[in-house]
C-alpha positions in Angstrom: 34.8 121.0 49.6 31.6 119.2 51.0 32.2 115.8 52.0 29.5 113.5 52.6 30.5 110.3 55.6 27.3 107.6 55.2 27.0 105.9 58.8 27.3 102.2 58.4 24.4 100.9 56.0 23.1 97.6 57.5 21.4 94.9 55.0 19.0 95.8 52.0 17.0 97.8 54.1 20.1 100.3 54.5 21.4 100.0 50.8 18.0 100.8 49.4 18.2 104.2 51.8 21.7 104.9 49.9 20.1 104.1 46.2 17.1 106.4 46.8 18.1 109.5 49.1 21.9 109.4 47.7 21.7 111.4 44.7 19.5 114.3 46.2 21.8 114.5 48.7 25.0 114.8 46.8 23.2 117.4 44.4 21.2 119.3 47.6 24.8 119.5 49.6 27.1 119.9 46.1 28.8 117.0 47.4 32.2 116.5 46.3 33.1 112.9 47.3 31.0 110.3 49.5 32.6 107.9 51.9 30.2 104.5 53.5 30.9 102.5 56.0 29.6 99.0 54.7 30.8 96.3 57.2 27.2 95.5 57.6 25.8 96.0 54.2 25.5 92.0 53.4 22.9 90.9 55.4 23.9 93.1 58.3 27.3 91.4 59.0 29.9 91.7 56.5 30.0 92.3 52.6 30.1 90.5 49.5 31.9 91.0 45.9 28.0 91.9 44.7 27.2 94.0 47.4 30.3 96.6 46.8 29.7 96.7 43.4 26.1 97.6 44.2 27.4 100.4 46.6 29.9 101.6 44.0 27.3 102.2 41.7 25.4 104.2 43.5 27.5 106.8 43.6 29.8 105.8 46.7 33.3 107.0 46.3 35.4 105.1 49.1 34.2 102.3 51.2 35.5 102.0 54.6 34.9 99.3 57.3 35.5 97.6 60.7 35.7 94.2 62.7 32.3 92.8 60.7 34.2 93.2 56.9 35.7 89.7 57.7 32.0 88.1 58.5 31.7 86.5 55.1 34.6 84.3 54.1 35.0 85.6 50.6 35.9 88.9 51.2 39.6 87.3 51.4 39.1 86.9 47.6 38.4 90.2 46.7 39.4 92.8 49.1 42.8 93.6 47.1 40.8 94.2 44.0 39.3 97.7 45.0 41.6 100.2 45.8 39.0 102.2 47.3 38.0 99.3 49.9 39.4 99.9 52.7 39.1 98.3 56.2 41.1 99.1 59.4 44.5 99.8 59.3 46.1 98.4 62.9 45.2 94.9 62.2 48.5 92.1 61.1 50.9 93.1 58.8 49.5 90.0 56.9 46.2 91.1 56.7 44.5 91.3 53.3 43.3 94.3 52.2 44.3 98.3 52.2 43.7 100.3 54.8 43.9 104.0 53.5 43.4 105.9 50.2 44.0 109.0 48.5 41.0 109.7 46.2 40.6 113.0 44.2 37.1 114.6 43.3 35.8 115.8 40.0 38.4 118.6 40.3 41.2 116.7 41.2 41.5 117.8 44.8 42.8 115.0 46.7 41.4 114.0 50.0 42.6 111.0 52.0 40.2 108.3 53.9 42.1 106.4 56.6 40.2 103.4 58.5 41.3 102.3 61.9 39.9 100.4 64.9 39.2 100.6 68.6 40.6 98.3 71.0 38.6 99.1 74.3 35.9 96.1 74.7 37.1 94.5 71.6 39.8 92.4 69.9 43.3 93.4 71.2 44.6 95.2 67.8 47.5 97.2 67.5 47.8 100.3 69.3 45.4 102.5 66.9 46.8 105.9 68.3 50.5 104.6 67.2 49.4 102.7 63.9 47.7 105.9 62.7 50.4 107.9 63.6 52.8 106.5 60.6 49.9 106.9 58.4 49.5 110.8 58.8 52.8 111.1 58.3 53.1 109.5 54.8 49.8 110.8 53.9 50.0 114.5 54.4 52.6 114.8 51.9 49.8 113.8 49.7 47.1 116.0 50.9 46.1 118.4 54.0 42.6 116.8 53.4 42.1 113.6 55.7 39.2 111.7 56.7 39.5 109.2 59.1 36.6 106.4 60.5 37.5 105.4 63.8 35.6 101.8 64.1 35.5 101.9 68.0 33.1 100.7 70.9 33.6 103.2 73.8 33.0 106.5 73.5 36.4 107.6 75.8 38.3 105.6 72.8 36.7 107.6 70.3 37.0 111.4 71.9 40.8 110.8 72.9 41.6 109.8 68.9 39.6 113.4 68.3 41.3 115.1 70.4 44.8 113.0 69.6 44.1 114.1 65.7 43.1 117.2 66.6 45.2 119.5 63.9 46.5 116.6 62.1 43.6 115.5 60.2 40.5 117.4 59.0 37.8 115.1 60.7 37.9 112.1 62.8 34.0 110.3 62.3 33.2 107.1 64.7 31.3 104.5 63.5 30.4 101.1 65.2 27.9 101.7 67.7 24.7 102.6 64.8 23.3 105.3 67.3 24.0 109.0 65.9 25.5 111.3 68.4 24.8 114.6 69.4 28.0 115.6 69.7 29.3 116.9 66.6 31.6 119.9 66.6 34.9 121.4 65.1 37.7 121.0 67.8 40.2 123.9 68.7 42.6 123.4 65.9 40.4 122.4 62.9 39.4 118.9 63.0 35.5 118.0 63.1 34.7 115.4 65.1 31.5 113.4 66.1 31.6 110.3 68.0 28.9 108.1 66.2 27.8 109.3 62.3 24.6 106.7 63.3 23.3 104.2 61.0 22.0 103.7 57.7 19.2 101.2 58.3 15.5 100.3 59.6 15.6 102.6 63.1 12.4 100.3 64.2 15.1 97.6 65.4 18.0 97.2 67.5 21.1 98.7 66.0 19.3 97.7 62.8 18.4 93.4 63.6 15.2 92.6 64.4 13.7 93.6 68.0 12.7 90.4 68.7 16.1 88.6 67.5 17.8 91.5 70.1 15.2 90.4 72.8 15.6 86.9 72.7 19.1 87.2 73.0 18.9 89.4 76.5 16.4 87.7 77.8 18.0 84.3 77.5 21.3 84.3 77.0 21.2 82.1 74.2 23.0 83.0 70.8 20.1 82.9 68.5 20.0 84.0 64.4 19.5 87.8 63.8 17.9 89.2 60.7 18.2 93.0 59.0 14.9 94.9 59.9 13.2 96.8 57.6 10.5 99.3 59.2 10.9 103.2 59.4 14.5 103.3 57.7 16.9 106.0 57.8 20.0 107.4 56.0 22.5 108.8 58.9 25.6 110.3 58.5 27.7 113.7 58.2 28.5 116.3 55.8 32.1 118.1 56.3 33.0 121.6 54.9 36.6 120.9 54.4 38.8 124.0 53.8 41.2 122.4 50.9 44.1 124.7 51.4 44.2 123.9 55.1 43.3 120.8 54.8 40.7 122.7 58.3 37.2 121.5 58.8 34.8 124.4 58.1 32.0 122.6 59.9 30.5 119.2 60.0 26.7 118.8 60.9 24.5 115.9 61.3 22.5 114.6 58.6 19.2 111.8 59.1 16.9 111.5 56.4 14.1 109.2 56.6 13.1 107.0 53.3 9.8 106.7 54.1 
């Protein structure tokens, strides 16, 4: 099963990548089921009821998240309506929303899509090693297929969960930082991992905003207004070979096409 992960799509710029380059993609790759990160697909911070229907009709399967899906106050009205909306799993037990899925493909295989968060230069969450621990457990008497997006700053956070979930899951994918590593590979016992699946956005920017909102920020100091660029834009992310039986990842490679 081919499974493609769409690096987090920032603003218009990045949705327009997903509406245009998507459905080659998915027909090139024989893509089974597509998973987004879309935390910064409104605007670049946060989403709105409008902007996940948009991503849902393109094609987009499950939508996962991070600490930017709460940027725009409504998304307390609407999260509980998609069942395929997820964001990350270690926050309050109050917290609106779901923070996992099972979803089956066109065939009816089931894969599950879990969503948790870093802790290591940002908000002090629940322990995401435990949190995801119980999840696993519940889920793979579901399915042996399981996708997880680690929504993490540091790149130490993000190997140990690979290697933690090493065996347990069939790939861990980080998002958060926008910058696609180069590390992708398929560790010892079956899970692919990559530490950032990169952006879906306008690469002449920084981290998808405007250089010169970035600049004026570093060189003053200041907290100024950023705005979505929208030069030279990009569709990053991953495609997974998942072995269903196993639930193994065959391999997982890199993918960046440019729009333009």
């Amino acid at each position: 099963m081919n499974i493609l992960f769409v690096g987090d799509i920032v603003g218009k710029p990045g949705r327009r990548a997903v509406r245009d380059l998507l459905p080659g993609l998915v027909t090139g790759y024989d893509v089974a089921l597509v998973i987004a990160n879309c935390e910064n697909a409104a605007g670049g911070f946060g989403v709105t009821k409008d902007v996940v229907d948009e991503l849902y009709d393109m094609g987009i399967h499950v939508l996962t998240s991070g600490n930017h899906i709460w940027d725009k106050k409504e998304i307390v009205q609407f999260i509980d309506d998609y069942d395929t909306l997820i964001r990350p799993a270690n926050y309050p037990p109050a917290t609106p929303g779901r923070y996992s899925v099972v979803m089956r493909d066109h065939g009816d295989r089931p894969v599950g899509v879990i969503n948790i968060e870093g802790r290591v230069f940002m908000k002090a969450l629940d322990c995401p090693f435990r949190a995801i621990d119980r999840i696993i457990e519940a889920m793979s008497r579901e399915t042996k297929c399981i996708i997880v997006d680690f929504h993490a700053e540091a790149t130490s956070e993000k190997q140990a969960m690979g290697w933690y979930l090493d065996g347990r899951v069939s790939a861990v994918i980080g998002t958060h930082t926008h910058v696609q590593t180069a590390d992708e590979r398929v560790l010892p016992h079956g899970t692919g991992y990559i530490t950032d699946a990169g952006m879906t956005g306008a690469l002449n920017s920084v981290l998808g905003m405007r250089t010169e909102d970035a600049l004026h920020r570093f060189l003053t100091l200041r907290p100024n207004k950023f705005e979505v660029a929208k030069k030279n834009i990009c569709l990053n992310g991953v495609l997974v070979d998942v072995d269903t039986s196993s639930g193994r990842c065959r391999s997982l490679a890199r993918i960046a096409v440019p729009l333009d």
